[in-house]
C-alpha positions in Angstrom: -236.6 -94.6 -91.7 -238.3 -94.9 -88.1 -235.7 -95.7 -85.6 -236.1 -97.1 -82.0 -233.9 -98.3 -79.3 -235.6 -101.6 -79.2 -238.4 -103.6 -81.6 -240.5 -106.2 -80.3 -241.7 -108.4 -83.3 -244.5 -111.1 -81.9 -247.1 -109.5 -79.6 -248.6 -112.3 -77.7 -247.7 -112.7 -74.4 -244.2 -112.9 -74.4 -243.7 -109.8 -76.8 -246.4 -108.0 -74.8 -245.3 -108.4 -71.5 -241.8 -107.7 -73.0 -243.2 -104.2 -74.5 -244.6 -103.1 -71.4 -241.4 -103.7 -69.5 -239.3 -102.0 -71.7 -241.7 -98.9 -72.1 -241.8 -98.6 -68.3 -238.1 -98.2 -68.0 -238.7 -95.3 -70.7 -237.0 -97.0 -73.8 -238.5 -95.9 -76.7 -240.0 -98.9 -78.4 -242.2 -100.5 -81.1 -243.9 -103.6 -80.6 -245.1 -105.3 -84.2 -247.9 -107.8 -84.5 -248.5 -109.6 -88.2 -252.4 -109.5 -86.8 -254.7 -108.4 -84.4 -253.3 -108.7 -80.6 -255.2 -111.3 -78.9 -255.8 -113.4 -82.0 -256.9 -116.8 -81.8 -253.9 -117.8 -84.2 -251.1 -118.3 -82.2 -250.6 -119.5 -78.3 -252.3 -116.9 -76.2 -255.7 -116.9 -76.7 -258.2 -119.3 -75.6 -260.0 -117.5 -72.1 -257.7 -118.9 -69.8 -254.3 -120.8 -68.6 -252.7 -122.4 -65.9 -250.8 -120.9 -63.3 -248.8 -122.9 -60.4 -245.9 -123.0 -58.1 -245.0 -126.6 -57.7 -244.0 -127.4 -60.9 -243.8 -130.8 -62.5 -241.4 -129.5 -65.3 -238.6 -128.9 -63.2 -238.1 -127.2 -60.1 -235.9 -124.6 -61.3 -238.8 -123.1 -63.0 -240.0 -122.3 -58.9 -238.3 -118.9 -58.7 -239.1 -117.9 -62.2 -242.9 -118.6 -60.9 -242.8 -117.0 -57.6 -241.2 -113.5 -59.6 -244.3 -113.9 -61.8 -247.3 -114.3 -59.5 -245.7 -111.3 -57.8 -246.1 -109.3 -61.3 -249.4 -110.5 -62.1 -250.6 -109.2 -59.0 -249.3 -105.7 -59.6 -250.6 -106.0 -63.0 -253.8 -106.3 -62.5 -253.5 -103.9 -59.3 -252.7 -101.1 -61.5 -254.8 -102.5 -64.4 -257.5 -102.7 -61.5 -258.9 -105.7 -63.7 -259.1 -109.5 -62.0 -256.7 -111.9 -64.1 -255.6 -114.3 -61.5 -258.1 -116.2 -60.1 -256.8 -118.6 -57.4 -258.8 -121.9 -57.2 -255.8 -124.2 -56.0 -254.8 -127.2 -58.1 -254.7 -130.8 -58.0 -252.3 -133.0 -59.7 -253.6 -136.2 -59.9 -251.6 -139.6 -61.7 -250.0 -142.6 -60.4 -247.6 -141.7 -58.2 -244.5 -142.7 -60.1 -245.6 -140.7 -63.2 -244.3 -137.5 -64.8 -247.0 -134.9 -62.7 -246.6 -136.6 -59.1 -243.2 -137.3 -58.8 -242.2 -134.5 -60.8 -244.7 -131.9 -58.7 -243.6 -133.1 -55.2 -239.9 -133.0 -56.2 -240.2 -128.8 -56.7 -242.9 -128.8 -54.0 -240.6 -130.3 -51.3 -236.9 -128.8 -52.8 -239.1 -125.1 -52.5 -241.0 -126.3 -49.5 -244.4 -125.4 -51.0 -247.6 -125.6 -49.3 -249.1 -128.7 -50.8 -251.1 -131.8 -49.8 -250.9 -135.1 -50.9 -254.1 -137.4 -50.7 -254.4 -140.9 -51.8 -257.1 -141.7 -54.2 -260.2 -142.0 -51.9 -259.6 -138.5 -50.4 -258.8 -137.1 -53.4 -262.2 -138.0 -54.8 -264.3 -137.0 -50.9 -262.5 -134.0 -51.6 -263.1 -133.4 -55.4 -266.5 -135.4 -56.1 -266.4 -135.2 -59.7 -263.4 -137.5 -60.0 -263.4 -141.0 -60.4 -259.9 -142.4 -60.5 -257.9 -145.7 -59.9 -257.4 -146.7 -56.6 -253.6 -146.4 -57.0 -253.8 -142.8 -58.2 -252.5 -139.8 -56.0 -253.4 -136.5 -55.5 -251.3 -133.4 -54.9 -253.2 -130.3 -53.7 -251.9 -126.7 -54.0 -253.7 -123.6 -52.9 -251.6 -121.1 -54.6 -252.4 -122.8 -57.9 -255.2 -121.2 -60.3 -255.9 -119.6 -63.2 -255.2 -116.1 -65.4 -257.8 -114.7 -67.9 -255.8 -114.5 -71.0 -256.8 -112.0 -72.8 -257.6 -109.9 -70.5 -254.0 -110.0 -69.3 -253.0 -109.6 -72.9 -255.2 -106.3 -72.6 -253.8 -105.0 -69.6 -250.1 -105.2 -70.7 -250.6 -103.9 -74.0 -252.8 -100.9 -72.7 -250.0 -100.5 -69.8 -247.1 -100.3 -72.9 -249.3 -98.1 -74.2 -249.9 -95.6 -71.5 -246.0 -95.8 -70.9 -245.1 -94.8 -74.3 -244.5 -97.7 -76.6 -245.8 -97.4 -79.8 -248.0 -100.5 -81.7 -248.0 -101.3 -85.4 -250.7 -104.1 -86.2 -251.5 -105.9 -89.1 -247.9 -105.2 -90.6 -245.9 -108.3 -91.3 -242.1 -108.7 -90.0 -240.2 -110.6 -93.4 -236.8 -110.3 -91.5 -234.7 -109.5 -89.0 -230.7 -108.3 -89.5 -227.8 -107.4 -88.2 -226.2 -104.0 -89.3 -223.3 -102.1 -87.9 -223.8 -101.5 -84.1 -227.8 -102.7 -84.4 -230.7 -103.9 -86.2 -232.4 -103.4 -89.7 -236.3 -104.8 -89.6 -237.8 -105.0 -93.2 -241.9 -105.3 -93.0 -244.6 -105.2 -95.0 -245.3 -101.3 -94.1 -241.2 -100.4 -95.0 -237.7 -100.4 -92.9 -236.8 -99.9 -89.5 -233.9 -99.6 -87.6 -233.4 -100.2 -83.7 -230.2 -100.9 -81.4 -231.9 -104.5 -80.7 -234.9 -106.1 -81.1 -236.8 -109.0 -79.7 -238.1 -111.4 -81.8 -241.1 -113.4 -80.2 -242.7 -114.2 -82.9 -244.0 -117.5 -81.7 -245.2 -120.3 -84.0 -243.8 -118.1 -86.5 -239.7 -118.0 -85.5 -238.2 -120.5 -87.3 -239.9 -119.1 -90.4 -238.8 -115.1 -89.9 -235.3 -116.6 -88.6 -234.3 -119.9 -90.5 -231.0 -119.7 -89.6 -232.0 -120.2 -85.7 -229.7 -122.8 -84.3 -232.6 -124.5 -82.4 -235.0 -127.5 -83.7 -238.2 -126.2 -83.1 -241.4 -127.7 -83.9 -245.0 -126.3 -84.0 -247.7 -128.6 -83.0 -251.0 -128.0 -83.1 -253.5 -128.2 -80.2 -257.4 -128.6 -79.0 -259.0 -126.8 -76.3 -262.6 -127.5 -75.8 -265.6 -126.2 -73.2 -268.1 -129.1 -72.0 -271.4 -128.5 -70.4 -271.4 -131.0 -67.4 -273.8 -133.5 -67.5 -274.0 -132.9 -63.6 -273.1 -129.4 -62.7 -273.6 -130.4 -58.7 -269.6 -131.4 -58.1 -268.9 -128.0 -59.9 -270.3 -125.8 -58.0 -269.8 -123.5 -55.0 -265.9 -124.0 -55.5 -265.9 -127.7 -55.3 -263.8 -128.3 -58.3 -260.0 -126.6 -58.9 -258.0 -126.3 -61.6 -256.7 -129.8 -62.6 -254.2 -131.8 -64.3 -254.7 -135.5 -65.1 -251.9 -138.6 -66.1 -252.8 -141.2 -67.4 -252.8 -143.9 -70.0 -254.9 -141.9 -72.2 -252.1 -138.8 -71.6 -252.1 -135.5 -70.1 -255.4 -133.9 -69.4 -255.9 -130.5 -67.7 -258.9 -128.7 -67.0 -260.1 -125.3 -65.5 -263.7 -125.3 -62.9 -266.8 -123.3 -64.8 -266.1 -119.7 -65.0 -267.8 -118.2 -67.8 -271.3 -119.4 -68.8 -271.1 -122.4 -66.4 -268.7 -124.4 -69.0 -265.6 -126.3 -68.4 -262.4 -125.9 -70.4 -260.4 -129.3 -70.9 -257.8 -130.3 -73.2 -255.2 -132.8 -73.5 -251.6 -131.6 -73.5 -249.8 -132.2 -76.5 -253.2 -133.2 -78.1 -251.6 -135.3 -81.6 -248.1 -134.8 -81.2 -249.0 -133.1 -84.7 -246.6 -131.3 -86.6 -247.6 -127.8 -88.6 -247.3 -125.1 -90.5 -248.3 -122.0 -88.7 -249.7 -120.7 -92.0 -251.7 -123.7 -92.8 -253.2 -125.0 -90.0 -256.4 -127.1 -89.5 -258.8 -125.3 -87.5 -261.9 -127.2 -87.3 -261.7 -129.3 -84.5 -263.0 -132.7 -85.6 -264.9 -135.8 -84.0 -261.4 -137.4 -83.4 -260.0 -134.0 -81.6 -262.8 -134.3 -79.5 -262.5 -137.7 -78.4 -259.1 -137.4 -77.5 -260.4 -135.1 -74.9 -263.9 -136.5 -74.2 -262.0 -140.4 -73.4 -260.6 -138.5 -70.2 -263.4 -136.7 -69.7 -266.0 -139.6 -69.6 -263.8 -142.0 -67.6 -262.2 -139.6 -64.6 -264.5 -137.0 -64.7 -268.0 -138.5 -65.9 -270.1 -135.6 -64.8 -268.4 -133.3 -66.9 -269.3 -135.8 -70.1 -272.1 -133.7 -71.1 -272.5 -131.9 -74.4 -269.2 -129.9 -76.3 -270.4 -126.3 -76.4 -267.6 -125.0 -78.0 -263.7 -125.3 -79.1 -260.6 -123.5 -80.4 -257.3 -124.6 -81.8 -253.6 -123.3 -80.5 -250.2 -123.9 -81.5 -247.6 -124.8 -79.2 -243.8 -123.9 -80.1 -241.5 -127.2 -79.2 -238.2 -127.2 -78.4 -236.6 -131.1 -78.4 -235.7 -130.9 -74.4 -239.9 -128.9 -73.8 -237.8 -125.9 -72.1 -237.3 -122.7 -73.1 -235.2 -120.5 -75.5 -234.4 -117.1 -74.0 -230.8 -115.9 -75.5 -229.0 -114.3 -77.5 -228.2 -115.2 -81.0 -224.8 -116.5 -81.5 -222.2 -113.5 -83.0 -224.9 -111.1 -82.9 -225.7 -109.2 -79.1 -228.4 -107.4 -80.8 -230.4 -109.9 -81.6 -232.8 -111.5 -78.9 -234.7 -114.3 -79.5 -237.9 -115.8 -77.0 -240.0 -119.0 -77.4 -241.0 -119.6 -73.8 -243.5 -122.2 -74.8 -243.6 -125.8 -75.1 -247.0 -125.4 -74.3 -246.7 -124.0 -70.4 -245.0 -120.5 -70.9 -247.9 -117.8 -70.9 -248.0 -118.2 -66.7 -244.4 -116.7 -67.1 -244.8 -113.4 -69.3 -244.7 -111.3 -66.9 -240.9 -112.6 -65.4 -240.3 -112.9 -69.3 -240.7 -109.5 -70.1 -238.6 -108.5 -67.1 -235.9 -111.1 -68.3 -235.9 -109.6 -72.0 -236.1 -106.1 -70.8 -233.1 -106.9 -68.8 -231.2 -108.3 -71.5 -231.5 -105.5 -74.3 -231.2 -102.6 -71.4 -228.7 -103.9 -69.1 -226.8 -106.9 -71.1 -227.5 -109.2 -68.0 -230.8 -110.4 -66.4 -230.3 -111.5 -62.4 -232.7 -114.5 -63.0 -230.8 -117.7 -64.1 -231.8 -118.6 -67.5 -229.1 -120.6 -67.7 -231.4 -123.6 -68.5 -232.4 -121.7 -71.6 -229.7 -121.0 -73.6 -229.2 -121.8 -77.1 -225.8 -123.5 -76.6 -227.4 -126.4 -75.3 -228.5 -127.4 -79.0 -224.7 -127.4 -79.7 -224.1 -123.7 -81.1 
């Protein structure tokens, strides 16, 4: 029976920034992935996602963020490979809703270079929107983008090179305590470790039912639209964006490959699924969901849909985080930084998890992301 000191079960991005931490520190380590790492089946695929420091969410998130820009850049320093691409961001809403207030509360608590425009300077600045009158603007210049699988690449090659080993293809069918550590059965036989990590994404609740935490998948629409005027796109004219309004939360990225943009609408149908049985075609009513934004705030992206993907997004009831330990059993790690905005945070992730089943203790407050908060 292979043995290990720790087990990673899920490698997306959580999982494989977790493996690469833990194989740097030289802990001897298997990461296991039910399919093929950088799958378009889960949450970390899809060519690219958001990365900011003012963050709407909640500004506690701030230092988490400011840790992680700091290891993305040394990632792709020693991957020598370009995964974050800085465009800045603007945050555009009315300025009592959710992404305004909520952006210059951890803009101003972190004081965080930002600007705030009202709606005409918003659009002198940014041509290609067209927005209420009443409607802010919040600039930041740290804000961008990462290339998502390439990052998922780089860490994965980076555990590699360390020493971690990979099994892929080999389904996880549970995860149990035994005497002083952990017993993983999988489709390719048993293994034992002192701890494991299970970031198994869309799939957690299923490989640990017992999980004292209400989580819901979703299912989600990402979509690339050839503008129907590329002029306001070009020549760095157009930043990464996020959009309030009535029709919801839209966010978007400026044309980087192939001269497309990538939009979506956050929390697209509020749709619950199975991971196993998802919908993947993306329908005439997925796309208008997006393409309503699209042709009212942004008309000269309304141009033809040139391609689109599904994702899944892992919901917790309160949209944080759950990064503990499972109650009455220390060897047992569990980590769904999702809620659809955690892949900008693998990198602090890993170093959180590899804290946690090395040291007992991370120094970065999780405290917002414990399990007790669901009343276990």
């Amino acid at each position: 029976m292979a043995q290990f000191d720790v087990v990673v079960v899920g490698l997306g991005a959580t999982g494989a920034a977790a493996l690469n931490r833990l194989a740097r520190r030289g802990v001897r380590v298997l990461g296991i992935e039910r399919l093929t790492p950088g799958h378009d089946q889960g949450s970390s695929h899809g060519e690219s996602r958001i990365i900011r420091l003012g963050y709407f969410e909640h500004p506690s998130y701030v230092p988490l963020l400011r840790r992680s820009y700091a290891l993305w850049r040394e990632l792709e320093a020693e991957a020598n490979a370009k995964l974050l691409h800085i465009t800045g961001i603007v945050e555009i809403g009315p300025p009592g809703g959710e992404v305004v207030s909520g952006t210059l509360a951890a803009s101003r608590l972190h004081d965080l270079p930002h600007q705030v425009m009202d709606a005409a300077e918003t659009m002198r600045r940014f041509p290609a929107f067209k927005i209420p009158h009443d409607y802010l603007g919040v600039f930041q210049p740290d804000g961008g983008f990462i290339a998502a699988e390439a990052a998922m690449a780089a860490m994965l090659a980076q555990a590699r090179t360390a020493g971690a080993e990979v099994q892929t293809g080999v389904v996880v069918r549970s995860v149990t305590p035994r005497h002083n550590g952990v017993r993983i059965e999988t489709g390719a036989g048993l293994i034992e470790a002192r701890t494991a990590i299970v970031a198994a994404g869309p799939w957690l609740s299923k490989l640990m039912p017992d999980l004292p935490a209400p989580l819901r998948v979703t299912r989600e629409v990402m979509a690339w639209f050839e503008p129907r005027n590329p002029a306001p796109f070009l020549s760095g004219a157009f930043p990464v964006f996020l959009l309030e309004s009535p029709l919801g939360q839209h966010y978007g990225f400026p044309p980087w490959r192939g001269g497309l943009l990538k939009i979506a609408k956050h929390h697209h149908r509020n749709e619950t699924v199975d991971p196993d049985h998802v919908d993947r075609v993306v329908s005439a009513e997925d796309e208008a969901l997006i393409r309503s934004a699209v042709s009212r705030y942004i008309p000269a992206a309304d141009g033809p849909r040139r391609s689109a993907k599904t994702c899944l997004y892992t919901m917790t009831p309160d949209r944080d985080f759950l990064i503990d330990r499972l109650p009455g059993e220390p060897n047992i790690v569990v980590a769904s930084p999702c809620s659809g905005h955690g892949f900008k945070f693998a990198p602090v992730v890993g170093e959180i998890l590899a804290d946690l089943t090395t040291e007992g203790g991370t120094g970065h407050d999780i405290s917002r992301f414990r399990l007790n908060r669901f009343g276990c």
